[in-house]
DSSP file (Angstrom, degrees, kcal/mol; ACC not computed):
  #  RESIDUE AA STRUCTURE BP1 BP2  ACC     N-H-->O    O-->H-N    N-H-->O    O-->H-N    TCO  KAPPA ALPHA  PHI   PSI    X-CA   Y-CA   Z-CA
    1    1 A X              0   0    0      0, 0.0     4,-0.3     0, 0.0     0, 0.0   0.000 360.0 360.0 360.0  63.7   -6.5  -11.2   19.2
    2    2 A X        +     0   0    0      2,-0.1     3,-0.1     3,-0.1     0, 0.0   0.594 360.0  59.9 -56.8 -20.8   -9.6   -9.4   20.2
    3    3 A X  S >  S+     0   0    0      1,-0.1     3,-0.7     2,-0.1     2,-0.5   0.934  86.7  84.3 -84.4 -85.6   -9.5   -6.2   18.0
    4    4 A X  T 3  S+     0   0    0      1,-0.3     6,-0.3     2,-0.1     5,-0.2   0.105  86.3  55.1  10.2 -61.0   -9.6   -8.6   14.7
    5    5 A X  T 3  S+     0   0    0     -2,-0.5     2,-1.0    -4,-0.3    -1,-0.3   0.454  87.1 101.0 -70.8   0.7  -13.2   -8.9   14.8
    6    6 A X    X>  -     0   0    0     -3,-0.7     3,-2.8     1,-0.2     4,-2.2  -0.715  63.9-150.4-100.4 117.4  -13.5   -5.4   14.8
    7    7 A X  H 3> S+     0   0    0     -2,-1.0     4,-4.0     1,-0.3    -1,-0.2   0.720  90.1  53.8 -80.0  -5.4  -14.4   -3.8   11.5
    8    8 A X  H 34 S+     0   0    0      2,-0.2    -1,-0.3     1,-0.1    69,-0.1   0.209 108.7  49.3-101.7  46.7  -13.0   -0.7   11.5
    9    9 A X  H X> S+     0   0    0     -3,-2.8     4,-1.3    -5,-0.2     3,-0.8   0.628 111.5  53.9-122.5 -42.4   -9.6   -2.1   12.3
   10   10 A X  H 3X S+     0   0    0     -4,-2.2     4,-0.9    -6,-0.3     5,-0.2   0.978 107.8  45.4 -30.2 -70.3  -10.3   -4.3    9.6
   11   11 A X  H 3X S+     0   0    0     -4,-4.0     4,-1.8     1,-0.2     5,-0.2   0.885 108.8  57.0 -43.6 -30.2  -11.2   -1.3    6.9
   12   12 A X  H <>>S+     0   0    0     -3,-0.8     4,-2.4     2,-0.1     5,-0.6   0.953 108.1  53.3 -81.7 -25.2   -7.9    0.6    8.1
   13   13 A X  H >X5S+     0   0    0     -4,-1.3     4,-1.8     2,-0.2     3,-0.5   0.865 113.9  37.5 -48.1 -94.2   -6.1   -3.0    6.9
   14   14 A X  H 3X5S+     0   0    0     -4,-0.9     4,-4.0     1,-0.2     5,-0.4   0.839 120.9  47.9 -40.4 -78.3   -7.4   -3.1    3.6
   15   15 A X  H 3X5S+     0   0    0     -4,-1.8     4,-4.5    -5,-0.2     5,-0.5   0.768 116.4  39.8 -38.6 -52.1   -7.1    0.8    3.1
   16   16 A X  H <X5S+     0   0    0     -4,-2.4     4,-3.9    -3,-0.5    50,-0.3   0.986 116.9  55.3 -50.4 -65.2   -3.7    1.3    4.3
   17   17 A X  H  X<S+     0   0    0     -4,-1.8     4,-2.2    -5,-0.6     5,-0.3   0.925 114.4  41.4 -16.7 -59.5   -3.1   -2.1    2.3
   18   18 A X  H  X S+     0   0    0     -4,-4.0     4,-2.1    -5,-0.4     5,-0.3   0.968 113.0  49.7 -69.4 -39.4   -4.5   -0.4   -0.8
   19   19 A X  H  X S+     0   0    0     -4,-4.5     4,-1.4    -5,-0.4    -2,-0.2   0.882 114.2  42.0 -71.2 -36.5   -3.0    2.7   -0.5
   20   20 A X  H  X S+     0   0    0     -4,-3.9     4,-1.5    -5,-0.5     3,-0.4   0.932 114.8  59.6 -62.3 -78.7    0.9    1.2    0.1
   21   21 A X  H  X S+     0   0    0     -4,-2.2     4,-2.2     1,-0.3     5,-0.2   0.690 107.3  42.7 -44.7 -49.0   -0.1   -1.5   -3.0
   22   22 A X  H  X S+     0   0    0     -4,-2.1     4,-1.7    -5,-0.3     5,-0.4   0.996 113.9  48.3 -74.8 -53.8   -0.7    1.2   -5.3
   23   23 A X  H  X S+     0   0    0     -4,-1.4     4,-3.4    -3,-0.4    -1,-0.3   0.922 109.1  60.8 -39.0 -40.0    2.5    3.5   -4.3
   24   24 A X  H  X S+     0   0    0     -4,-1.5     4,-1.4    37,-0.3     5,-0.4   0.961 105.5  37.1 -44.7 -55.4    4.1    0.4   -4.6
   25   25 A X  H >X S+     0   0    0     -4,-2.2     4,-5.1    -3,-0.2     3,-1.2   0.959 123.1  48.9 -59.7 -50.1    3.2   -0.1   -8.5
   26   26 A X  H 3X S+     0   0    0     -4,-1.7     4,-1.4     2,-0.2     5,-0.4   0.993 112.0  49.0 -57.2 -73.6    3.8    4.2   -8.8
   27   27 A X  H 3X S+     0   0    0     -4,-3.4     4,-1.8    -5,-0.4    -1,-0.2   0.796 115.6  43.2 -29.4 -32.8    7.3    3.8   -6.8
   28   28 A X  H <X S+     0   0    0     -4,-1.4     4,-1.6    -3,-1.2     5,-0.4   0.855 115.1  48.4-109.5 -49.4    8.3    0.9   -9.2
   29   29 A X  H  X S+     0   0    0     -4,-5.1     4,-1.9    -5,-0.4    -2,-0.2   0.832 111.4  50.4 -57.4 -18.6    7.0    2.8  -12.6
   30   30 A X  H  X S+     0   0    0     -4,-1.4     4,-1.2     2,-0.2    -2,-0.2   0.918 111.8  47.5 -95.7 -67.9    8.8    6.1  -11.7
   31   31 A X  H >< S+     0   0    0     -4,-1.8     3,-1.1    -5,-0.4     4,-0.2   0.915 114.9  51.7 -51.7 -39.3   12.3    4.0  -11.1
   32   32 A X  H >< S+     0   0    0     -4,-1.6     3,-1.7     1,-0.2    -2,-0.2   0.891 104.4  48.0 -67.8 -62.5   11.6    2.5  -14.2
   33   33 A X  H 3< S+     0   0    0     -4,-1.9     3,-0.5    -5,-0.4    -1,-0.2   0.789  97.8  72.6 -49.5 -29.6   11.0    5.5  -16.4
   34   34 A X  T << S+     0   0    0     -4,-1.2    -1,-0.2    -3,-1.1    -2,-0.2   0.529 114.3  27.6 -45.3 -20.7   14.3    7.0  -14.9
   35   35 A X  S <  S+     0   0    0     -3,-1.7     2,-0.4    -4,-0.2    -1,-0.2  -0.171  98.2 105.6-138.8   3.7   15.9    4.2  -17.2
   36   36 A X  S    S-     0   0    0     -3,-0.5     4,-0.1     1,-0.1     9,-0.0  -0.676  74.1 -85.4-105.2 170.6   13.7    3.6  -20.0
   37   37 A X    >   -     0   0    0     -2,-0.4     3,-0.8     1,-0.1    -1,-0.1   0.157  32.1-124.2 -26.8 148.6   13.9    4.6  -23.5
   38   38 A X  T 3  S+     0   0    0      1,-0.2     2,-1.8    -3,-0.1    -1,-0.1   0.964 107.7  41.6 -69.9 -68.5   12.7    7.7  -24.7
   39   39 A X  T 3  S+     0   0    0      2,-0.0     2,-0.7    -3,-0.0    -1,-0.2  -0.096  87.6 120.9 -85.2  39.0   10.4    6.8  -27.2
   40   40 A X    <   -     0   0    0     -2,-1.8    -4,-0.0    -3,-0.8     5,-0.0  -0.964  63.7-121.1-102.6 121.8    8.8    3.7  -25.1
   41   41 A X    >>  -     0   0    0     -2,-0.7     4,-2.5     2,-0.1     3,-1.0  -0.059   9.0-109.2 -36.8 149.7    5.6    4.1  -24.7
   42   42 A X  H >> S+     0   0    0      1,-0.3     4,-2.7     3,-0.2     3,-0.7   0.936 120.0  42.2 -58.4 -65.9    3.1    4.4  -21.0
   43   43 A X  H 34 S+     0   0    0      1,-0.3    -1,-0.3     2,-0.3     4,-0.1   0.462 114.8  47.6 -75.5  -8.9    1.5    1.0  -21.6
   44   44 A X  H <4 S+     0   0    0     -3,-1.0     4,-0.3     2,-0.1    -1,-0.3   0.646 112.6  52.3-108.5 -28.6    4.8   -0.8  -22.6
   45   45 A X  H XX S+     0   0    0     -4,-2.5     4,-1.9    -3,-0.7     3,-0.6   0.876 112.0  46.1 -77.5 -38.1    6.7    0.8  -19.4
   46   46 A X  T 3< S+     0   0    0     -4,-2.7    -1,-0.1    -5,-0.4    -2,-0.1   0.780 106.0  54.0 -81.5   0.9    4.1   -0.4  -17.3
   47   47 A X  T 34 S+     0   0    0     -5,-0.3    -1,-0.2    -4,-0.1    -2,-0.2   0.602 115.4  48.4 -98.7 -15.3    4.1   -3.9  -18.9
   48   48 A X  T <4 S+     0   0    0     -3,-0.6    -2,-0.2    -4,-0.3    -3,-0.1   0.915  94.0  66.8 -92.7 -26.8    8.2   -3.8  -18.0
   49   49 A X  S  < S+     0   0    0     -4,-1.9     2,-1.0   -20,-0.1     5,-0.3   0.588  76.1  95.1 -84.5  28.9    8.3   -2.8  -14.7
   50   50 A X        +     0   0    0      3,-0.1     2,-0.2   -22,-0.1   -25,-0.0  -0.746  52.6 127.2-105.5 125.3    6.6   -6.2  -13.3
   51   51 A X  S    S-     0   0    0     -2,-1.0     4,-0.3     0, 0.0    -2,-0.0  -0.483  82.7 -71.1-162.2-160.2    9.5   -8.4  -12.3
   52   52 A X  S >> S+     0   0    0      2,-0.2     4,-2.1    -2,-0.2     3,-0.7   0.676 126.5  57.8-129.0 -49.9   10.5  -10.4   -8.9
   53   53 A X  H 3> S+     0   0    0      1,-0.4     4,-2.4     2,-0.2     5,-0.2   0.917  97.8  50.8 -86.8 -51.4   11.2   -6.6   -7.3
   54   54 A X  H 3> S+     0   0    0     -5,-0.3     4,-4.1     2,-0.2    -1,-0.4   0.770 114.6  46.6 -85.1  -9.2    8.4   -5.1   -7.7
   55   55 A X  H <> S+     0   0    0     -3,-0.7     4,-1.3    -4,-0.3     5,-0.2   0.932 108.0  53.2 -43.5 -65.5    6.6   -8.2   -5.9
   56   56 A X  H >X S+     0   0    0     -4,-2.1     4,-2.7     2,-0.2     3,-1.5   0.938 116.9  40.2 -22.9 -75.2    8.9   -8.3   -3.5
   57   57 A X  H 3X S+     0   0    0     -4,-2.4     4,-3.8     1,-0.3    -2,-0.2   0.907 110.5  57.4 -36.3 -55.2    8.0   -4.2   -2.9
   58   58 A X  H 3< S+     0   0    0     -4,-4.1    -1,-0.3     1,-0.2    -2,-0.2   0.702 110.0  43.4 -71.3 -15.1    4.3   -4.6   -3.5
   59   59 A X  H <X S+     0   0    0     -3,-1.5     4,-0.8    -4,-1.3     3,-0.3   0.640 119.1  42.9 -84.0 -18.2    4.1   -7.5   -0.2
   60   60 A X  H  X S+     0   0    0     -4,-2.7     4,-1.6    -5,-0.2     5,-0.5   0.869 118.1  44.8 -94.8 -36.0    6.4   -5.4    2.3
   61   61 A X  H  < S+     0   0    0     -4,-3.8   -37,-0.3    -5,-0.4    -1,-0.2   0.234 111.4  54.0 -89.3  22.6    4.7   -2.2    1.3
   62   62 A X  H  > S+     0   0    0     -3,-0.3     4,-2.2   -42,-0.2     5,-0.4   0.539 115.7  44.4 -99.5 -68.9    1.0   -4.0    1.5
   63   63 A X  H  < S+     0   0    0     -4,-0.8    -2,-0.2     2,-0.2    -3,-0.1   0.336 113.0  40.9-145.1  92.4    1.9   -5.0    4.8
   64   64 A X  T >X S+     0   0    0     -4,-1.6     4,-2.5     2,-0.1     3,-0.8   0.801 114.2  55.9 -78.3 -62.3    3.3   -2.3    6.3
   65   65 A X  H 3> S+     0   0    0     -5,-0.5     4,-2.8     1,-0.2   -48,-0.5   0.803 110.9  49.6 -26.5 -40.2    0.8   -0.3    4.8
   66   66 A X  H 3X S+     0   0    0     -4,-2.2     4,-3.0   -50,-0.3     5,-0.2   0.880 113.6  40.3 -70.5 -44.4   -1.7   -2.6    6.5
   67   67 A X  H <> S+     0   0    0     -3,-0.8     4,-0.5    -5,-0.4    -2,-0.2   0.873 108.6  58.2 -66.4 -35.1   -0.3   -2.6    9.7
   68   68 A X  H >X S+     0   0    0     -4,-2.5     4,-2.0     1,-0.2     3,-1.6   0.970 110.8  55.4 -56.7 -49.6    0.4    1.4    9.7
   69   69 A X  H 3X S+     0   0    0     -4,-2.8     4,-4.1    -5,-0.4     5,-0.2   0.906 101.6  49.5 -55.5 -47.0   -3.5    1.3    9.0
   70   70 A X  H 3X S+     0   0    0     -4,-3.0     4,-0.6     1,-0.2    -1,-0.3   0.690 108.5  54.9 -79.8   6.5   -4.6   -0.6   11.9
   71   71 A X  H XX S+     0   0    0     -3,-1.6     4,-1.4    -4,-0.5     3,-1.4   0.981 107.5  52.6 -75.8 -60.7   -2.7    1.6   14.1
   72   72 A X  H 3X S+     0   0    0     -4,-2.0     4,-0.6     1,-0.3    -2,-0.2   0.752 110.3  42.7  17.8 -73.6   -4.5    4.1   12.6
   73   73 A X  H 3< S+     0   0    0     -4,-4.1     4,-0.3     2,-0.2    -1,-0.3   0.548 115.6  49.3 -87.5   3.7   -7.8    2.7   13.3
   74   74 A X  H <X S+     0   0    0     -3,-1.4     4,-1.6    -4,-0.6    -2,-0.2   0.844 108.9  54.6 -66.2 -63.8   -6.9    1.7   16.8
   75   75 A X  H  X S+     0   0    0     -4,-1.4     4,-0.7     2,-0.3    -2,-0.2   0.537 112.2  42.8 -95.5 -38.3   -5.7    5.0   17.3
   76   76 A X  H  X S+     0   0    0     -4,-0.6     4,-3.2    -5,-0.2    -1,-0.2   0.808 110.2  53.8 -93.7 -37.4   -9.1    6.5   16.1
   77   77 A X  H  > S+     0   0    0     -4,-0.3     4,-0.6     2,-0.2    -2,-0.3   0.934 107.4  50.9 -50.8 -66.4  -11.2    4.3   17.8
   78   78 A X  H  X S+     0   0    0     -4,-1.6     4,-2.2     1,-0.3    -1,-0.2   0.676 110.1  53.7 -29.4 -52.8   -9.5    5.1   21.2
   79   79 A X  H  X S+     0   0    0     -4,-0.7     4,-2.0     1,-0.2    -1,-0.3   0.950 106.7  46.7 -76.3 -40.1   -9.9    8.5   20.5
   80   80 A X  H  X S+     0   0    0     -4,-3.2     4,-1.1     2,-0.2    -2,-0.2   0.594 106.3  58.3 -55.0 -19.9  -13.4    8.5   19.9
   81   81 A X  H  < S+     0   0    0     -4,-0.6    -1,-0.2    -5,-0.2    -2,-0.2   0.730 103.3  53.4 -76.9 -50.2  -14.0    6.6   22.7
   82   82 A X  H  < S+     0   0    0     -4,-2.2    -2,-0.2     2,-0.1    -3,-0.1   0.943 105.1  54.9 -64.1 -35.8  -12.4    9.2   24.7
   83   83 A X  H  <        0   0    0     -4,-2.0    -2,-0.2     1,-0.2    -3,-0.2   0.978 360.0 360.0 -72.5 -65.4  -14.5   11.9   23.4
   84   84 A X     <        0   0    0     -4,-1.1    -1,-0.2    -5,-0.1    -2,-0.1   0.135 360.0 360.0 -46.4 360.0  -17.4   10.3   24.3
């Protein structure tokens, strides 16, 4: 694993990572709202939708998200490298 030590294949991990976690939490409030009450409130739909599913969501979509990123930053690296 030679790329590992490298930190911007590290930074695209964690971003992509961050950016899939949060869609996750958005993906899982949006189905949620499809179904809730009218008159429930934002803070009391986001205190239902945390269950066994959206866990589930939020570890396959951090990472893939993580992995899309260090293709990503492989992918940039590479290129910059060519240009140079």
């Amino acid at each position: 694993m030679k790329f590992l030590p490298n930190k911007k294949v590290l930074s695209g991990f964690y971003i992509g990572g961050f950016i899939a976690a949060v869609f996750a939490i958005f993906d899982s409030f949006i189905n949620y709202l499809d179904t809730a009450p009218i008159n429930e409130s934002i803070p009391m739909s986001l205190s239902n939708i945390f269950n066994i599913s959206l866990l589930i969501k939020f570890l396959v979509y951090l990472i893939l998200g993580g992995c899309i990123g260090v293709i990503g930053a492989l992918g940039w690296t590479k290129l910059c490298k060519k240009h140079n």
